[in-house]
BAMAR-104301 format. One record per residue (C-alpha): residue number from 1; residue in three letters; chain; x, y, z. Coordinates in nm, 2 decimals, decimal comma. Layout:
<sites>
<site seq="NUM" type="ALA" mol="A" xx="X" yy="Y" zz="Z"/>
...
</sites>
This chain:
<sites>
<site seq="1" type="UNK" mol="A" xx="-11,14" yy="-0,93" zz="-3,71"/>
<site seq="2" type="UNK" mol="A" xx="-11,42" yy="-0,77" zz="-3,88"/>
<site seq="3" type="UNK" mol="A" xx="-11,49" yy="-0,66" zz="-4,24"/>
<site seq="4" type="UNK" mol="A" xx="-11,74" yy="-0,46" zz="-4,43"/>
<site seq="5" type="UNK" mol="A" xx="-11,77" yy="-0,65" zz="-4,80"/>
<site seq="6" type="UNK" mol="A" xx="-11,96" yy="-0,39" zz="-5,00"/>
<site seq="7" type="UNK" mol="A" xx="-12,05" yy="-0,54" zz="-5,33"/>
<site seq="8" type="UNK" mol="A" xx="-12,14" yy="-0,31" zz="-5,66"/>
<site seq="9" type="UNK" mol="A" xx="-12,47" yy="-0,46" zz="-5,80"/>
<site seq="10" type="UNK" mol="A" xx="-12,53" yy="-0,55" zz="-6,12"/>
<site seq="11" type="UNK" mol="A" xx="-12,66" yy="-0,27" zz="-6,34"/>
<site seq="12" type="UNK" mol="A" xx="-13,01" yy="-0,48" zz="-6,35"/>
<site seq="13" type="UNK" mol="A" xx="-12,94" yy="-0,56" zz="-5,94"/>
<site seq="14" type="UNK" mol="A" xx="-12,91" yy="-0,22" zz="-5,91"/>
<site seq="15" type="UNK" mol="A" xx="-13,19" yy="-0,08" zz="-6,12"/>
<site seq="16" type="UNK" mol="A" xx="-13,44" yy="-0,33" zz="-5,92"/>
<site seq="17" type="UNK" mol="A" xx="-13,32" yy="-0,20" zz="-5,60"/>
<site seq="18" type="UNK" mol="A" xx="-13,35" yy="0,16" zz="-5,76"/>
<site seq="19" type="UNK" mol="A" xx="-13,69" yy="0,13" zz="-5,86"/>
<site seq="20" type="UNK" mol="A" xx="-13,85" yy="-0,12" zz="-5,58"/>
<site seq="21" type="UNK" mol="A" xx="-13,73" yy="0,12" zz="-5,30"/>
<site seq="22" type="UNK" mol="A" xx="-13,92" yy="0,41" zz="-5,51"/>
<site seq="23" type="UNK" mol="A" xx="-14,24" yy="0,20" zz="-5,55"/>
<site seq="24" type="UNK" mol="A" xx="-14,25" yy="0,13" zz="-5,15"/>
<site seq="25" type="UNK" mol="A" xx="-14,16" yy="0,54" zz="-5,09"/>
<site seq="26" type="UNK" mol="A" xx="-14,44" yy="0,60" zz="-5,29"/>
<site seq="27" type="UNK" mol="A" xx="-14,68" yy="0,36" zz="-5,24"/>
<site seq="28" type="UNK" mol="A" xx="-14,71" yy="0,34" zz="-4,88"/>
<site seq="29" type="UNK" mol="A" xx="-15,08" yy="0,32" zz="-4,88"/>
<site seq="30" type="UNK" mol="A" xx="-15,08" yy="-0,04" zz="-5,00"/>
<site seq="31" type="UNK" mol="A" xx="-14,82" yy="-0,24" zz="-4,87"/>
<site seq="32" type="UNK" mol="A" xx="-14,82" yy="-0,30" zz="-4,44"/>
<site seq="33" type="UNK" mol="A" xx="-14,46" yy="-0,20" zz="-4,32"/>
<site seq="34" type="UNK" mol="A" xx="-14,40" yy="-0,53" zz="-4,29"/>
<site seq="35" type="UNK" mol="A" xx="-14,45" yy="-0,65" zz="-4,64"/>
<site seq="36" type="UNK" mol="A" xx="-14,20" yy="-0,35" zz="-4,75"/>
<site seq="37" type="UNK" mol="A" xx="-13,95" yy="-0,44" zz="-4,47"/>
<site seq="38" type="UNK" mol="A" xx="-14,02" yy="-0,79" zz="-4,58"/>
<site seq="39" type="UNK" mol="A" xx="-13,98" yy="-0,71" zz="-4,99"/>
<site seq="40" type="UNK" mol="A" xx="-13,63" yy="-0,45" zz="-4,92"/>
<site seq="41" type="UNK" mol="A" xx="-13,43" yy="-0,70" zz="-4,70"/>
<site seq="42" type="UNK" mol="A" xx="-13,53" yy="-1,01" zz="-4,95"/>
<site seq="43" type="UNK" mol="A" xx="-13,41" yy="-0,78" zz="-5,22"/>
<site seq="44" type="UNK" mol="A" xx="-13,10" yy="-0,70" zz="-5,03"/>
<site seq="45" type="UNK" mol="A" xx="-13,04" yy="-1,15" zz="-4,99"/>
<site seq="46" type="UNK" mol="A" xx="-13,08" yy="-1,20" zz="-5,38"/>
<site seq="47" type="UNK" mol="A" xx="-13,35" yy="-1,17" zz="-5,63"/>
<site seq="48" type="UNK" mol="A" xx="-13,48" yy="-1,52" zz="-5,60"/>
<site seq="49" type="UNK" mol="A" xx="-13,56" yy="-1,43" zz="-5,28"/>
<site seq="50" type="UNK" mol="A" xx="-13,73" yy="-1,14" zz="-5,35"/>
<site seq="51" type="UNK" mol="A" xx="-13,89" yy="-1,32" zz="-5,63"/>
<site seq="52" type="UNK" mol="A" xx="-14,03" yy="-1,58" zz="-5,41"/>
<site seq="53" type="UNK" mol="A" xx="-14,20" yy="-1,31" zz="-5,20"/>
<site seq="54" type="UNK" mol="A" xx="-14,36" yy="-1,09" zz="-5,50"/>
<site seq="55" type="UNK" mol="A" xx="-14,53" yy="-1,40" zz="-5,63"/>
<site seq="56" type="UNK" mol="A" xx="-14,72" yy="-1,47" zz="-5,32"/>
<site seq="57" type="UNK" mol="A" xx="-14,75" yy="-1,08" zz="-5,28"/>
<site seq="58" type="UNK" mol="A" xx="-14,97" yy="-1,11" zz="-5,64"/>
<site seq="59" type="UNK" mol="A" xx="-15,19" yy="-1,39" zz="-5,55"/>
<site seq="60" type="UNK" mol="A" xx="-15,35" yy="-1,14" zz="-5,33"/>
<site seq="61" type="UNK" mol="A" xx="-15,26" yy="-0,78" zz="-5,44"/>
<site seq="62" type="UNK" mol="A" xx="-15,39" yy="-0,69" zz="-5,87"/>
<site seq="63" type="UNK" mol="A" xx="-15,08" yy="-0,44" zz="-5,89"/>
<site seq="64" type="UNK" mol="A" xx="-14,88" yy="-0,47" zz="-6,22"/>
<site seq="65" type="UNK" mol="A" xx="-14,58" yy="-0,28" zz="-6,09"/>
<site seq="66" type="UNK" mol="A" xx="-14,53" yy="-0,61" zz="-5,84"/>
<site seq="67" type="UNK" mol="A" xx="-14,59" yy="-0,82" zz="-6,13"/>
<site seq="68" type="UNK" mol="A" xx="-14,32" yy="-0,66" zz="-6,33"/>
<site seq="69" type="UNK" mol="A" xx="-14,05" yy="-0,66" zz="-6,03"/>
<site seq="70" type="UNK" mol="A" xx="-14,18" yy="-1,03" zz="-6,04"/>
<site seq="71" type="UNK" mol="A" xx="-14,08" yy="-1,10" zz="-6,37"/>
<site seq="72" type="UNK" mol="A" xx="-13,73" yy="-0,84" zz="-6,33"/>
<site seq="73" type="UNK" mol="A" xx="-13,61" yy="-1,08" zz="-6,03"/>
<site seq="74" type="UNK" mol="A" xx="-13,66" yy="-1,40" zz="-6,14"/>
<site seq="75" type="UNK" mol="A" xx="-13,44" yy="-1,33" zz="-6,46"/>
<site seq="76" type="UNK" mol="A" xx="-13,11" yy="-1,18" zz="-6,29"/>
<site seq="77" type="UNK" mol="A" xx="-12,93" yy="-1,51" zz="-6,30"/>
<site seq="78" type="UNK" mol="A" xx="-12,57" yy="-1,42" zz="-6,18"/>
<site seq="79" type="UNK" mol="A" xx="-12,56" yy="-1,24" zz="-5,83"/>
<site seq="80" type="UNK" mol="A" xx="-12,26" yy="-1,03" zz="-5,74"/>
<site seq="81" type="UNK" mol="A" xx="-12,28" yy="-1,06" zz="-5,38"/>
<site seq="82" type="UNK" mol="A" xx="-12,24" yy="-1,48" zz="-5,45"/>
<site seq="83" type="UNK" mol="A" xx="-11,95" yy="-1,40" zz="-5,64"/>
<site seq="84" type="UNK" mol="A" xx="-11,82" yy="-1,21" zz="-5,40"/>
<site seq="85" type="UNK" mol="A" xx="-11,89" yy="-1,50" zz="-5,18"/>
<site seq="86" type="UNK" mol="A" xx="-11,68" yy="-1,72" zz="-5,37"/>
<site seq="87" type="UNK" mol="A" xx="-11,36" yy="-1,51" zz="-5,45"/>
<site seq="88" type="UNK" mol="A" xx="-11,37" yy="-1,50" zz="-5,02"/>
<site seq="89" type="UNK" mol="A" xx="-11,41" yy="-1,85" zz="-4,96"/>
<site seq="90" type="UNK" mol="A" xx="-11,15" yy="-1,94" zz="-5,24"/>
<site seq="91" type="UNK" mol="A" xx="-10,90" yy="-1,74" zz="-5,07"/>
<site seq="92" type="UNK" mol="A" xx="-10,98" yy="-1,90" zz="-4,73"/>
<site seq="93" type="UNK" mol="A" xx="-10,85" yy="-2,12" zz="-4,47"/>
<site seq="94" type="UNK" mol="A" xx="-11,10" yy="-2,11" zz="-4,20"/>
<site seq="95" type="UNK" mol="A" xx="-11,39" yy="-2,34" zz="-4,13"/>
<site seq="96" type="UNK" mol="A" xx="-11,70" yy="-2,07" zz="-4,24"/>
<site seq="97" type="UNK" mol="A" xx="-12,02" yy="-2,04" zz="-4,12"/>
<site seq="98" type="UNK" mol="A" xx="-12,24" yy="-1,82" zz="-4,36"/>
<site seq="99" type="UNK" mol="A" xx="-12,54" yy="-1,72" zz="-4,24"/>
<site seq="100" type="UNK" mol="A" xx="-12,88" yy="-1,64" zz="-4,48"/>
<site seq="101" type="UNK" mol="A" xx="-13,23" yy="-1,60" zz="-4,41"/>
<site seq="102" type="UNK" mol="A" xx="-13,43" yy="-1,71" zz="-4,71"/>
<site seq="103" type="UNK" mol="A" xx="-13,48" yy="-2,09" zz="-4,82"/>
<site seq="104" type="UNK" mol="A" xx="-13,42" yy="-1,94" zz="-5,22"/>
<site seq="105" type="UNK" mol="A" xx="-13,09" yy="-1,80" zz="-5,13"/>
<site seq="106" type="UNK" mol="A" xx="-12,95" yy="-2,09" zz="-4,97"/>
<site seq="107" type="UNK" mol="A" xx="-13,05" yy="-2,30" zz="-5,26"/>
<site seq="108" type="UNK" mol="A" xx="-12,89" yy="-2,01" zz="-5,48"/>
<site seq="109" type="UNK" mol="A" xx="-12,55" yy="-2,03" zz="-5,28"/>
<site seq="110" type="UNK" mol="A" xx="-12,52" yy="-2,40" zz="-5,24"/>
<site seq="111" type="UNK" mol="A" xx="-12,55" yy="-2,44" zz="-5,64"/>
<site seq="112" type="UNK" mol="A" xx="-12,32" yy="-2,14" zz="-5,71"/>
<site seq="113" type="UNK" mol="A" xx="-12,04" yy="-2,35" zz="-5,42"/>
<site seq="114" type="UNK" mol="A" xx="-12,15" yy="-2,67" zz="-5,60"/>
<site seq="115" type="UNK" mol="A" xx="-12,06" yy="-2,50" zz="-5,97"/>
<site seq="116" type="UNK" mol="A" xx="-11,73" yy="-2,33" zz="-5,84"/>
<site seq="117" type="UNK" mol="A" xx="-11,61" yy="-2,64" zz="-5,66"/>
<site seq="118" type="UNK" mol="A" xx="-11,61" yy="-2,57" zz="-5,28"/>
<site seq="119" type="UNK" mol="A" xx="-11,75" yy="-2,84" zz="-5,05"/>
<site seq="120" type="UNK" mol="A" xx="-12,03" yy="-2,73" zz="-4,84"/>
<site seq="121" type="UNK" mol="A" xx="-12,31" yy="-2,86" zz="-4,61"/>
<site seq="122" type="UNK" mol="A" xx="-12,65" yy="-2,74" zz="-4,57"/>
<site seq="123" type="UNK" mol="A" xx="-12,81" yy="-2,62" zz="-4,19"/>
<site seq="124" type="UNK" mol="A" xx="-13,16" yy="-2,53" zz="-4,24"/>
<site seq="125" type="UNK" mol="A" xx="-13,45" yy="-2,51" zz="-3,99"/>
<site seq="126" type="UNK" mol="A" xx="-13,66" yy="-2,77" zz="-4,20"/>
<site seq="127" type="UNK" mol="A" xx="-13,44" yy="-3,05" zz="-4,16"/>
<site seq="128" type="UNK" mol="A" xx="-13,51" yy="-3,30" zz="-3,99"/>
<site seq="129" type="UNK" mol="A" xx="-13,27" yy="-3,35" zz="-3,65"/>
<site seq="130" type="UNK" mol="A" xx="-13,10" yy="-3,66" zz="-3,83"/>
<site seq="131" type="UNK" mol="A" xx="-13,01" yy="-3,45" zz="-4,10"/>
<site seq="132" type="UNK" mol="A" xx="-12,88" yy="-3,13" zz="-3,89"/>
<site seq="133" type="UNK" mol="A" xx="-12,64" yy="-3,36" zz="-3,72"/>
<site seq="134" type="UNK" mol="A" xx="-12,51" yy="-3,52" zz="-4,07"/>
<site seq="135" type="UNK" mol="A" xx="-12,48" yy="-3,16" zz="-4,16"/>
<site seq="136" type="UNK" mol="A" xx="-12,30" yy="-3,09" zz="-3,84"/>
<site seq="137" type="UNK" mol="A" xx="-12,07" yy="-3,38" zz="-3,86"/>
<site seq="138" type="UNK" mol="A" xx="-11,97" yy="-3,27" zz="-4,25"/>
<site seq="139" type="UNK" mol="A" xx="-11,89" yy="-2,95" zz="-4,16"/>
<site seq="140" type="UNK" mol="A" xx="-11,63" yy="-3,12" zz="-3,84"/>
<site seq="141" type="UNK" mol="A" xx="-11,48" yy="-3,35" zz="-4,05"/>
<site seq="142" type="UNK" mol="A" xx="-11,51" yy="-3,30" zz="-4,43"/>
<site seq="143" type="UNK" mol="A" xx="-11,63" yy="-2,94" zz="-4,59"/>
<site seq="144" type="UNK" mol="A" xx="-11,49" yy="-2,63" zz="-4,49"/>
<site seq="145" type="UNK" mol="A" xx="-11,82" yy="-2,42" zz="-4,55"/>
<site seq="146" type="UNK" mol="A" xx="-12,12" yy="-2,43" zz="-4,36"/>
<site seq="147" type="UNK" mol="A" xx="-12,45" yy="-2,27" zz="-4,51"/>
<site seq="148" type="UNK" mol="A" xx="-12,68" yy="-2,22" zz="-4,23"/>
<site seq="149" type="UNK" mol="A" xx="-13,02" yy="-2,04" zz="-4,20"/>
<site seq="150" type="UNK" mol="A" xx="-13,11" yy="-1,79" zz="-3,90"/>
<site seq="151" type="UNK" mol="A" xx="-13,11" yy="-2,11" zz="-3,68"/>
<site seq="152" type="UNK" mol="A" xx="-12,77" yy="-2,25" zz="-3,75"/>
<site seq="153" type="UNK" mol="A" xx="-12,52" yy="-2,45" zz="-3,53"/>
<site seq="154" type="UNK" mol="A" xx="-12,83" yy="-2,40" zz="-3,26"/>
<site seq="155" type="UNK" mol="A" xx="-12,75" yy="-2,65" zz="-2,97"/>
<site seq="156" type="UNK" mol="A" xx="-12,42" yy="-2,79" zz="-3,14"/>
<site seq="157" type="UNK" mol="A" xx="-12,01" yy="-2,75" zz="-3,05"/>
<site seq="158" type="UNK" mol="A" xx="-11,92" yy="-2,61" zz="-3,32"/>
<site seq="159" type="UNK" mol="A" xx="-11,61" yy="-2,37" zz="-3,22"/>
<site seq="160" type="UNK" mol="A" xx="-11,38" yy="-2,57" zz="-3,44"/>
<site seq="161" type="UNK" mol="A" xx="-11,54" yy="-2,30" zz="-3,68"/>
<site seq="162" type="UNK" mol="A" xx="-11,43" yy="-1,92" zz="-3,71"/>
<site seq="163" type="UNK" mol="A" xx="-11,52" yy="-1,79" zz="-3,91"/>
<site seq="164" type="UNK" mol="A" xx="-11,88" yy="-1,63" zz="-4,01"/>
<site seq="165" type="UNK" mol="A" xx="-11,99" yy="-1,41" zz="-4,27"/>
<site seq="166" type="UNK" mol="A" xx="-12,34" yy="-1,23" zz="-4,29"/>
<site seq="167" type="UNK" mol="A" xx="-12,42" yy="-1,33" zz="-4,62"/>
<site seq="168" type="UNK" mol="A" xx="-12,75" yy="-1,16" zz="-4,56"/>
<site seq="169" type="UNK" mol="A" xx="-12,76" yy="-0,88" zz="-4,25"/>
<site seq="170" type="UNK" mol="A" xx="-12,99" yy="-0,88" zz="-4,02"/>
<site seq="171" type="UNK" mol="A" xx="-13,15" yy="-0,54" zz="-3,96"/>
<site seq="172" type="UNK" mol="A" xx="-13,17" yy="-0,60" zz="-3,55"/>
<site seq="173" type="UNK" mol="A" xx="-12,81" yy="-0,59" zz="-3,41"/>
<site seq="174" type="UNK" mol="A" xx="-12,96" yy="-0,88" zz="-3,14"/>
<site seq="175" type="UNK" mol="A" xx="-12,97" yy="-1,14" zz="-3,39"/>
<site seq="176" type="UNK" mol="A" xx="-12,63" yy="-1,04" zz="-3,57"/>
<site seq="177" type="UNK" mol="A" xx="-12,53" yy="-1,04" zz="-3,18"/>
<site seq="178" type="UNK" mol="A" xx="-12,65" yy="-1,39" zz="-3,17"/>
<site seq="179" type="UNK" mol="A" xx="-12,51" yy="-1,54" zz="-3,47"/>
<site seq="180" type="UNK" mol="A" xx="-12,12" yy="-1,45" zz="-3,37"/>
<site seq="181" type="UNK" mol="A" xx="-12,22" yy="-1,58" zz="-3,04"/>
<site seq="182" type="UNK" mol="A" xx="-12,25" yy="-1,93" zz="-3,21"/>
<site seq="183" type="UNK" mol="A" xx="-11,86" yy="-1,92" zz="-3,24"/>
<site seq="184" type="UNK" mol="A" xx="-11,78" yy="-1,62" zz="-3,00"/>
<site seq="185" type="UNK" mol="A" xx="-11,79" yy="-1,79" zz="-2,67"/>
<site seq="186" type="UNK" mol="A" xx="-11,61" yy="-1,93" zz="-2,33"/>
<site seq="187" type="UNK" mol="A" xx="-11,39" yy="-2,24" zz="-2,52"/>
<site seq="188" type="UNK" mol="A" xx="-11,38" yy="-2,04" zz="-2,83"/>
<site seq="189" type="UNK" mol="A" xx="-10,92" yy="-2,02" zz="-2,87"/>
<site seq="190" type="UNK" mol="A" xx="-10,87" yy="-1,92" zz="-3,21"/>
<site seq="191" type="UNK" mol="A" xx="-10,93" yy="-1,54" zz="-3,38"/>
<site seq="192" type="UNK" mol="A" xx="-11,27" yy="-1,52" zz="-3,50"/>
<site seq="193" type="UNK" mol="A" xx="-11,31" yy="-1,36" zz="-3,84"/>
<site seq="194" type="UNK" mol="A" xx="-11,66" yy="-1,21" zz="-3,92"/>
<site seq="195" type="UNK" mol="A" xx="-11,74" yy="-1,04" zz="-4,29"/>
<site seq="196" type="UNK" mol="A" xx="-12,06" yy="-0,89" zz="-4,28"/>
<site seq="197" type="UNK" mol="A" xx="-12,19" yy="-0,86" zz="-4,71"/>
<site seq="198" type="UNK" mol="A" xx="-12,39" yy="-0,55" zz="-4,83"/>
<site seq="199" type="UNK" mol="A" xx="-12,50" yy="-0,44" zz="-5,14"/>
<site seq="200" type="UNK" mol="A" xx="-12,34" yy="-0,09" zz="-5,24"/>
<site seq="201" type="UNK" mol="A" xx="-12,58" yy="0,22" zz="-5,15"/>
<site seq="202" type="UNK" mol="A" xx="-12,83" yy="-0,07" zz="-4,98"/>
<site seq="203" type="UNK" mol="A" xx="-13,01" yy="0,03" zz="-4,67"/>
<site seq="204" type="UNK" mol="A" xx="-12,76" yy="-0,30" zz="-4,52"/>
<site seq="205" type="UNK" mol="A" xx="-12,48" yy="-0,08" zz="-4,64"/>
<site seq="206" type="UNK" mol="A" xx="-12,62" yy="0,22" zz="-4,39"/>
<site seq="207" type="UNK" mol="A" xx="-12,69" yy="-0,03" zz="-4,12"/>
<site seq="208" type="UNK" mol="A" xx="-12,31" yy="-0,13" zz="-4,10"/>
<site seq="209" type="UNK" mol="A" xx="-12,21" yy="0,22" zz="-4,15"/>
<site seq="210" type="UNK" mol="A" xx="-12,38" yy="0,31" zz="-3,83"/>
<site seq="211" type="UNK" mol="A" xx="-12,36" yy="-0,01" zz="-3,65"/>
<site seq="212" type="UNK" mol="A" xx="-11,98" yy="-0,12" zz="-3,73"/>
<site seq="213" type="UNK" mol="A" xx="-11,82" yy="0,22" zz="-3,84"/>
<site seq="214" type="UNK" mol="A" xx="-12,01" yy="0,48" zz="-3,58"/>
<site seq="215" type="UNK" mol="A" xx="-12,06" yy="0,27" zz="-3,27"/>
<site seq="216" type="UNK" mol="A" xx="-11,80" yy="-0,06" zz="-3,32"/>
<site seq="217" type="UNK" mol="A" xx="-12,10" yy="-0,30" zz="-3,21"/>
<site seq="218" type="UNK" mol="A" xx="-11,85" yy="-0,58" zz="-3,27"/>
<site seq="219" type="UNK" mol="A" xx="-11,62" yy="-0,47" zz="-3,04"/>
<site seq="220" type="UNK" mol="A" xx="-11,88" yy="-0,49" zz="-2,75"/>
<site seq="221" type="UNK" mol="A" xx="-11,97" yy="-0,76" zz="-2,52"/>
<site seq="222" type="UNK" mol="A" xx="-12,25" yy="-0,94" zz="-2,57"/>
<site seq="223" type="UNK" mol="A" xx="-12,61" yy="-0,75" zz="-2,44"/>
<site seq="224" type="UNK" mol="A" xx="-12,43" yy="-0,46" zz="-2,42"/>
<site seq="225" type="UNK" mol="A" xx="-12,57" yy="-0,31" zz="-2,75"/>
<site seq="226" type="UNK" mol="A" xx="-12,88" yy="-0,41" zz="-2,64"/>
<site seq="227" type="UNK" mol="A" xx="-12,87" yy="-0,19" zz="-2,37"/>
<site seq="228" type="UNK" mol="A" xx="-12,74" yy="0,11" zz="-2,58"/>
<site seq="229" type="UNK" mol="A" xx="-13,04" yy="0,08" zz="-2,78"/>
<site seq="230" type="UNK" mol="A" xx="-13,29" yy="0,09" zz="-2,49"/>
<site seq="231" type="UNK" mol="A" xx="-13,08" yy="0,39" zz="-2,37"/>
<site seq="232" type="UNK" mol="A" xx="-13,19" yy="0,53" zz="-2,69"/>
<site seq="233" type="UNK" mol="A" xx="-13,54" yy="0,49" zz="-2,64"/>
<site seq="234" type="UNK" mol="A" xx="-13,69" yy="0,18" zz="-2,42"/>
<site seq="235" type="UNK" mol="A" xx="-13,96" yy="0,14" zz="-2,71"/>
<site seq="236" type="UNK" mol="A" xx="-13,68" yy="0,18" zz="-3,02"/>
<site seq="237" type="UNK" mol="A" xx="-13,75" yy="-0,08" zz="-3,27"/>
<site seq="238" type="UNK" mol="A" xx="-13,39" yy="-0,08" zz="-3,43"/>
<site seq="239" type="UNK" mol="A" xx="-13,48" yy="-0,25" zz="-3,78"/>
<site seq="240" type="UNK" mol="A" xx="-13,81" yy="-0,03" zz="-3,78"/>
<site seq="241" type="UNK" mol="A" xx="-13,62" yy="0,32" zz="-3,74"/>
<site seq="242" type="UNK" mol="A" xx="-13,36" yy="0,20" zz="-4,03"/>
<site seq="243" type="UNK" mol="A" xx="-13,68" yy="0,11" zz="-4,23"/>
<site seq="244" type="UNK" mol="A" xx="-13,84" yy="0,45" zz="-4,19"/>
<site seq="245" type="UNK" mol="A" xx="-13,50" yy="0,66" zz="-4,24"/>
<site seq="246" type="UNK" mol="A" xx="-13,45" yy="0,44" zz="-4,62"/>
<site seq="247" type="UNK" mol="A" xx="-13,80" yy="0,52" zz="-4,71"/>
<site seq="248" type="UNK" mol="A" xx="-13,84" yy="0,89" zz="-4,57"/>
<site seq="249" type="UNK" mol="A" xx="-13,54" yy="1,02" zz="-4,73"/>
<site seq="250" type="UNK" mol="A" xx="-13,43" yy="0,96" zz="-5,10"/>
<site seq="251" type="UNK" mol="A" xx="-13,14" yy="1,18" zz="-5,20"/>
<site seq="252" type="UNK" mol="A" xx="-12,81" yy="1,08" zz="-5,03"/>
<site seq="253" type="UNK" mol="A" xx="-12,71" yy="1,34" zz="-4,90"/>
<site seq="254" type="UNK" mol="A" xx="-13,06" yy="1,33" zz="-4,71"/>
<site seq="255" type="UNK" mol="A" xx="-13,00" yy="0,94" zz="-4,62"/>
<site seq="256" type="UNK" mol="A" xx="-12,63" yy="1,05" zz="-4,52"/>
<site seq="257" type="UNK" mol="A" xx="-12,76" yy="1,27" zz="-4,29"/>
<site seq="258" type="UNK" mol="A" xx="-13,06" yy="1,08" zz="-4,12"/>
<site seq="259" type="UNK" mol="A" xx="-12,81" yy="0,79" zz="-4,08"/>
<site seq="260" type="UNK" mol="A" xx="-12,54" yy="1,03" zz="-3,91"/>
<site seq="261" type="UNK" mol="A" xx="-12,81" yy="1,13" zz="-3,68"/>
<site seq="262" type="UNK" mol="A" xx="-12,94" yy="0,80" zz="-3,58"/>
<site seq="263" type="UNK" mol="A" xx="-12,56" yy="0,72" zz="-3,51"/>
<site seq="264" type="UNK" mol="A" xx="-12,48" yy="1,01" zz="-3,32"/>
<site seq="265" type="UNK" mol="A" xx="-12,82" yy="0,89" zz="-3,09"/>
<site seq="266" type="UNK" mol="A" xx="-12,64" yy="0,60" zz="-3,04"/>
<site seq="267" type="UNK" mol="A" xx="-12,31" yy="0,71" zz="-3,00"/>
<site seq="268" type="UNK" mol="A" xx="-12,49" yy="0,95" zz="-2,67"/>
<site seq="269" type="UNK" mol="A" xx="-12,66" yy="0,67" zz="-2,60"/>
<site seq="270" type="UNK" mol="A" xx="-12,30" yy="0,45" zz="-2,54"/>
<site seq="271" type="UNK" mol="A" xx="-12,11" yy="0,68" zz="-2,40"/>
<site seq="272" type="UNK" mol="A" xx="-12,35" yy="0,73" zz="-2,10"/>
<site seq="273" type="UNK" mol="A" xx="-12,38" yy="0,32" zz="-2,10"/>
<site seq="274" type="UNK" mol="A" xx="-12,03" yy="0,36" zz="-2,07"/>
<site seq="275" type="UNK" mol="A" xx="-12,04" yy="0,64" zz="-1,77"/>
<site seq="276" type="UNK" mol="A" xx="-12,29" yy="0,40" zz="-1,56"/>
<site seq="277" type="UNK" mol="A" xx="-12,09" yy="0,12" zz="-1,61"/>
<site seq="278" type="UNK" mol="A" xx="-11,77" yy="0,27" zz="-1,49"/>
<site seq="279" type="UNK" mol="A" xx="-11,94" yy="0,39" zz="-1,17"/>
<site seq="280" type="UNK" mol="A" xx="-12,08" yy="0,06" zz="-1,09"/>
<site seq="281" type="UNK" mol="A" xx="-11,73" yy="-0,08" zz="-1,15"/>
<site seq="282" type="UNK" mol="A" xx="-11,58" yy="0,17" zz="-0,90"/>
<site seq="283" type="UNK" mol="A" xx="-11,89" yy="0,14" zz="-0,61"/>
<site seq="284" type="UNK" mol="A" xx="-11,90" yy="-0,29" zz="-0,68"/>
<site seq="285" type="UNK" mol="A" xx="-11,51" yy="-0,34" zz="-0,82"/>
<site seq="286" type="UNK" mol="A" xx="-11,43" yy="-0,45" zz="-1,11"/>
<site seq="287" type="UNK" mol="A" xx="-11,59" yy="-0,82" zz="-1,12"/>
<site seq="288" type="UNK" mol="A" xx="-11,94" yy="-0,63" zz="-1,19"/>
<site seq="289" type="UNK" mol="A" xx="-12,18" yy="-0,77" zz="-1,45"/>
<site seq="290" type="UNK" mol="A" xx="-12,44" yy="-0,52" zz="-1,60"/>
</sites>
């Protein structure tokens, strides 16, 4: 089963958003692209992590509009997207594996589970091997929620789990690809659930319009959307192409548009996946792997 969570910001979540995504439109002349891609998808995890990033951003760049979103980020202290985090994993069953990206958001989540009473353990790539196995063995036996970073479950069994959510979305469909795989594989008997979290009107929210509405990636078997992509265009940088459409095109009707094209690509691009696969299955039978 899979699930779009879209989460309504904050009016001051939103207004950062809002006004960060204008500063990189119109500023392009003095961040590289990937310091904006960098500063949207940390802003897109939580404000702490995008926070985190401004302040190193200042020690080298004099601007005082990245001072300001600074100062903006580090005050928002309650995060919607956690708490919609929490009303999910209060209604759950399942052994959950939720995935984030940036050190400050996993520290954010694993104080907002602490404070709301849900056991958790902690997989992050800076532990130390004795640790990830303590964290590994917690999460078997004891806690029901697993906070892992891009890394997580890496080398361990750990298909008692299933379910995952995409507490922040990766913007290249190989790595989301590779984070179900953690649970989504031979052995694997039980249904596995996978909520993937947006902010409302977030470029995240357009990714999983395309990717899960338009093209039902998680439907496909693994490499396959891989392939789609490079049916596309052999060079197509997914998480690129998204980046350019956000900041191109403001109104959203124009980003409705832009988005609906770059789906409609990829929808031309499956279908004739689709057509060569079919033929291969009927000249090498039906055991064929593309």
């Amino acid at each position: 089963m899979h699930s779009t969570i879209s989460v309504t910001p904050s009016a001051s979540e939103q207004k950062l958003y809002q006004d960060l995504t204008d500063f990189l439109r119109a500023r392009e002349d003095i961040l590289d692209k990937l310091s904006r891609t960098n500063l949207l998808m940390r802003t897109g995890s939580s404000p702490l992590a995008l926070a985190d990033s401004l302040k190193n951003l200042t020690k080298r760049l004099e601007i005082d509009d990245l001072k300001t979103f600074t100062r903006r980020a580090a005050q928002i202290k309650q995060v919607e997207k956690a708490k919609a985090l929490i009303d999910l994993l209060k209604q759950s069953k399942q052994k959950t594996l939720v995935f984030t990206t940036y050190r400050a958001t996993s520290s954010y989540l694993a104080k907002t589970l602490e404070q709301a009473n849900i056991p958790y353990a902690e997989f992050l790539g800076s532990m130390t091997l004795k640790q990830k196995d303590a964290a590994i063995a917690a999460f078997t036996d004891t806690v029901p929620v697993l906070i892992a970073s891009e890394t997580g479950g890496e080398g361990h069994n750990i298909q008692f789990a299933n379910a995952i959510v995409n507490y922040d979305l990766p913007w290249n469909p190989m790595k989301i690809e590779q984070r179900i795989g953690r649970l989504h594989r031979i052995g694997q008997t039980q249904e596995v659930f996978i909520f993937n979290f947006c902010l409302k009107d977030s470029i995240e929210e357009y990714i999983l319009k395309v990717l899960h509405d338009k093209i039902n990636m998680f439907e496909l078997v693994v490499g396959e959307i891989e392939t789609i992509i490079g049916n596309v265009d052999e060079e197509l940088d997914f998480s690129e192409v998204v980046m350019g459409l956000w900041l191109k095109n403001q109104a959203k009707p124009e980003l409705d548009t832009a988005f609906n094209q770059l789906a409609d690509d990829l929808l031309a691009a499956k279908a004739k996946y689709q057509k060569t696969r079919e033929l291969d299955e009927q000249i090498f039978g039906e055991d064929f792997e593309a």
